[in-house]
N, C-alpha and C positions, 0 to 999 in steps of 0.2 A: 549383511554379514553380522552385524552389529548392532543390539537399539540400545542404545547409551539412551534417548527419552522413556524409554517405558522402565528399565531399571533404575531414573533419575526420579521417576513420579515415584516409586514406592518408596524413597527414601527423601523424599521434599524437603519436608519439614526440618530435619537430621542435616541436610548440608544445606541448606537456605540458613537455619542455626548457625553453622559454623563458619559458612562465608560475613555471616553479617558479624560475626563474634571480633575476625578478624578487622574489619573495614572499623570499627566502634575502638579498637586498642590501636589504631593506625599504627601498629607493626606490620610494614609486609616483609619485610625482609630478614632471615631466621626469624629472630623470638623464641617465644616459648612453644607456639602451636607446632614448628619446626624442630625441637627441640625434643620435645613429645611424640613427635612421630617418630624421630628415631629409635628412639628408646623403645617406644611398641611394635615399631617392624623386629629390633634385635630379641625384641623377647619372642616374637612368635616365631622368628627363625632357629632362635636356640645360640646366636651366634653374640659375641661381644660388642661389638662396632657396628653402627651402621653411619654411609657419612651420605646425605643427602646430594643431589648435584643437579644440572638444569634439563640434565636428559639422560636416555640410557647408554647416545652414542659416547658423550663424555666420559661418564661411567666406564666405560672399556679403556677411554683414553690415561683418564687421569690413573687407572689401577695398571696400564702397562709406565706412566712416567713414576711410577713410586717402584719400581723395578730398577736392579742397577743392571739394565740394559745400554748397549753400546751399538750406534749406529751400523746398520749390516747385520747383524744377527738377526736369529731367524725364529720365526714367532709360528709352530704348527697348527692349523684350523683346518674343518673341513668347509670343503668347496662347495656344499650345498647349506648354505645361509643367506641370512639378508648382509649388504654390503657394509653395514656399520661394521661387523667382525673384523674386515678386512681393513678397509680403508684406515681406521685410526695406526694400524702397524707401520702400513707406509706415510703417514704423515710426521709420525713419530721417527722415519728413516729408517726402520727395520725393514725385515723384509718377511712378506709369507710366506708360507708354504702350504700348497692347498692336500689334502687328500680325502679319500673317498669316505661315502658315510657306508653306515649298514643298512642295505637295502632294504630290511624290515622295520628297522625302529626309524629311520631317518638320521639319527646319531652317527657322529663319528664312528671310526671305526678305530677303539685300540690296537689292532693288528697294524694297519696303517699310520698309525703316528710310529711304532717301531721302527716299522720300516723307512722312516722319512727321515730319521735322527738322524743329523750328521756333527761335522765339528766344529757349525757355527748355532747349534739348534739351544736355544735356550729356555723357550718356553712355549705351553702349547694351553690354546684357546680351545675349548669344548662349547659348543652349543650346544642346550638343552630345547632341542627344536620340537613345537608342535606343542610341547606339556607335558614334557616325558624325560626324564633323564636321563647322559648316557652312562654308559659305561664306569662310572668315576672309579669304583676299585681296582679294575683292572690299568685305567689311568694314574691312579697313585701310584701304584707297583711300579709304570714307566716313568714317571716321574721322579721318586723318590730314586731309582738306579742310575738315569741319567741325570740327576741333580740340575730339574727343572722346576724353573714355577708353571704354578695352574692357574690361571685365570678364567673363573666359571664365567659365561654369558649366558645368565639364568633371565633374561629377561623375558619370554616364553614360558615362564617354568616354576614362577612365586607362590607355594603351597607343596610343590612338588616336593616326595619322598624319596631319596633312594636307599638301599635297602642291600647292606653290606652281610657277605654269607654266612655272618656271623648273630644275623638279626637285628644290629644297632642300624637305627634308620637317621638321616640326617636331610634336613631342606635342601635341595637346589639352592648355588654361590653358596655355600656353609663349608663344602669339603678340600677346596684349592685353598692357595694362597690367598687369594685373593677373589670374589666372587660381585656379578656388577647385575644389574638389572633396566628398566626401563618404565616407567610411570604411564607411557602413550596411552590415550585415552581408550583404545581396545584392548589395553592385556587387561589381564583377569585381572589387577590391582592396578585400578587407570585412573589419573586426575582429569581435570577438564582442560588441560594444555598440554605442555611436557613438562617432563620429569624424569628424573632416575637417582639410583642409589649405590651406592657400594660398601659392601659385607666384607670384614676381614676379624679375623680372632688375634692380629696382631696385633700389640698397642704402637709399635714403631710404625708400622704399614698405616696402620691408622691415623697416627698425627700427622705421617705428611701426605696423605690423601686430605686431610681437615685442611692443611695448609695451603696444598696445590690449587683445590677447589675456591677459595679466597688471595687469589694473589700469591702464591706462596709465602701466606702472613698468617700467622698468631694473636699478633699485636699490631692494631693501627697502624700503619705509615712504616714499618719495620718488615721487612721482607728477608726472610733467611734462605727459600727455597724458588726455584725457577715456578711459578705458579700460571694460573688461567682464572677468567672468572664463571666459576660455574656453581650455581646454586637452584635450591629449590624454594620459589618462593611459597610464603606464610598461609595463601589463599587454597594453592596448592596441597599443603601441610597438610591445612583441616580439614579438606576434600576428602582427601587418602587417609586421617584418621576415621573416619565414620566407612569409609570403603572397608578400612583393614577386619573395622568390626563382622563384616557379614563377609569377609573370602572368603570363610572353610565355607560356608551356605552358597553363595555362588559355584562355587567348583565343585559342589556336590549338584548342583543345575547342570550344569556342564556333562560330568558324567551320565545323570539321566539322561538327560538326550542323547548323549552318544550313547547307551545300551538302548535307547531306541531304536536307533538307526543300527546299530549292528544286529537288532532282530531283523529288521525289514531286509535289510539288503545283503542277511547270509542266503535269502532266497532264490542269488541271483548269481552264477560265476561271473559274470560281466563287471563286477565290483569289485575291489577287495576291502576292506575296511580295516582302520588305523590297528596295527601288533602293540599287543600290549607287554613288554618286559613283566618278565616276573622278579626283575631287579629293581623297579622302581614304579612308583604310581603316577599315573596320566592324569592334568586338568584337563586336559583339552584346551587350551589355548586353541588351535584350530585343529578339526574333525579332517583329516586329511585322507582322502581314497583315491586309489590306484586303478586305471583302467587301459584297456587297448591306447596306445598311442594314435592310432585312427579313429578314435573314438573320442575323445578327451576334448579335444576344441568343440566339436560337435553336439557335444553331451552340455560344456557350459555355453554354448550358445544357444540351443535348446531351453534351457533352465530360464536362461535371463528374458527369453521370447514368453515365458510364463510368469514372469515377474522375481524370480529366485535368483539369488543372487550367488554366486562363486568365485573362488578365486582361483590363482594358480601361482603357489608359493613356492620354489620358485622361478621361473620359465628363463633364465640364464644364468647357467650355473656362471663360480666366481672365475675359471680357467676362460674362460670366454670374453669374458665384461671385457670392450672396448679400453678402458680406461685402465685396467691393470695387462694390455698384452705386450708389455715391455718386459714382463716377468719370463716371455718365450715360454709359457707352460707346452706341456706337451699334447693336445687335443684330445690324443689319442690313449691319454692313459687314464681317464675317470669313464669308465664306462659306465659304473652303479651313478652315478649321479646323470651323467646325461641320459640314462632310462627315468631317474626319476622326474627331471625336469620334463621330460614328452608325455608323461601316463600321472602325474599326479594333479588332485582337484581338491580342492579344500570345500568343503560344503557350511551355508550357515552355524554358527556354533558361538550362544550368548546366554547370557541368563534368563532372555523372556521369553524362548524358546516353547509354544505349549503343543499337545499333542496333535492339535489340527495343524498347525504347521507343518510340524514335521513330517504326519501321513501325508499333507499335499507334496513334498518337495522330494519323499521317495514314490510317491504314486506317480512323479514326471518322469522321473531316474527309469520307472520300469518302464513307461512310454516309452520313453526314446529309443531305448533296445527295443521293444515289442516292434517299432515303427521302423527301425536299422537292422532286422533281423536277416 
């Protein structure tokens, strides 16, 4: 799915530099290398703040405890995401509330956070799934009238545009309150452990996001806010600075392959290939396609019996998960997401991506329908 070694070989020399740069100033911990990166992810997002953290799940945590949220209130996401979205709300004692995405984009659906609002609704979680951003203006507008915050989970989505009907375009985590990301060594801006970050234009959101993520401390040994220890360490730092240099080039990889594969596989109804909003631009973080539910396990076991590799993001939507059915969801009322957990497949999608690849991995794709016909 993945080759972190062949996109590692091309830039060798460049983080071999920068790993030993840090090991030779025996700073692992902030510094300057950490320091630096901040400053260059804020500049290339457009946005003020950037505060580093030890992962992207924290990231979501520590941007909901700089919230003056009160135990029981209710935090809206949708139910087709990965489980970090969810789980930091109830650890935190809030509670979620799950509803549907848009069957095309994968994205929440603003129509559905509307309708979810009630009187304890305080703040609603958007994921920018896949590479793609959702909805945000029509998100502000319910935000701003029901006087919520927005908590972007761009972590999926670092390079992403969206693209307000007025023409001003803004990165993915830039246009909420509050916007969080994730370093894991597969997104398109990935260190070689964990990592993550969090984006705000606030200077108050900001310091005690700085604070939270060190003890809720400022200063040595003097603690003024309820804190955790979450940071990104130094090694990390200079990893992700020589990374940051070559996103827009990676995510322009990205794209080519996927207009690859979207020639190849408009030759087939059997497939459908990822909807591109004309609200906002795609990395492709994952190449996501849509097929027969009787067809879908079939097609990636097929794949992997030829050596390809596929996933399936994500095969239990969050109303289900064992671990949140104390919430009593209703089964029955996310239809759009339980079709897309049966019929969706994520195909290969990386930077080292070259053309033979790709023609062998739809020339299987048409096997297996030619051979299930």
């Amino acid at each position: 799915m993945v080759d972190l070694k062949g996109q590692y070989d091309r830039i060798k020399t460049e983080i071999d530099s920068a790993i030993q740069s840090v090991i030779d100033s025996s700073v692992f911990i902030r510094g300057a290398e950490v320091i630096s990166f901040e400053e260059e992810l804020a500049s290339y997002l457009g946005i003020k703040h950037v505060i580093s953290c030890a992962n992207g799940t924290d990231a979501l945590q520590v941007a909901l405890m700089t919230l003056d949220l009160n135990p029981g209130d209710e935090v809206i996401t949708t139910d087709f995401t990965f489980i970090a979205s969810v789980e930091v709300i109830v650890l935190l004692g809030l509670k979620p509330v799950f509803v549907e995405p848009e069957p095309d984009t994968f994205n929440i659906s603003p129509e559905a956070i509307e309708k979810a609002i009630g009187p304890r609704t305080r703040a609603i979680i958007p994921v920018h799934l896949f590479g793609q951003s959702a909805d945000m203006e029509e998100i502000l507008k319910i935000a701003r009238k029901h006087r919520l915050y927005i908590i972007e989970d761009a972590a999926q989505a670092t390079g992403t545009e969206y693209i307000f009907s007025d023409g001003t375009r803004k990165k993915a985590g830039t246009m909420g309150d509050i916007g969080c990301t994730s370093f894991f060594p597969s997104k398109n801006l990935g260190c070689y452990g964990d990592g993550g970050a969090i984006f705000t234009g606030d200077d108050r959101l900001a310091k005690l996001a700085r604070s939270i993520t060190n003890h809720g401390s400022t200063r040595k040994y003097y603690h003024d806010d309820i804190g955790v220890n979450s940071r990104l360490d130094a090694i990390q730092a200079a990893i992700l600075r020589v990374k940051l240099r070559y996103l827009n080039e990676y995510n322009i990889a990205r794209r080519n392959a996927a207009s690859f594969y979207d020639r190849q596989l408009s030759q087939t109804e059997k497939v459908i290939s990822p909807f591109r909003s004309n609200k906002s631009t795609h990395i492709f973080h994952q190449y996501t396609v849509k097929t027969d539910p009787g067809n879908r396990d079939g097609l990636k076991n097929f794949l992997e019996e030829r050596g390809i590799p596929s996933m399936v993001y994500y095969p239990v939507p969050m109303h289900r998960q064992k671990a949140y059915s104390f919430l009593n969801p209703d089964n029955d009322a996310f239809p759009v997401t339980d079709a897309l957990c049966s019929s969706v497949l994520s195909l290969p999608m990386h930077t080292e991506l070259n053309i033979d690849q790709l023609k062998y991995i739809c020339d299987n794709i048409y096997k297996y329908f030619e051979d299930n016909s």
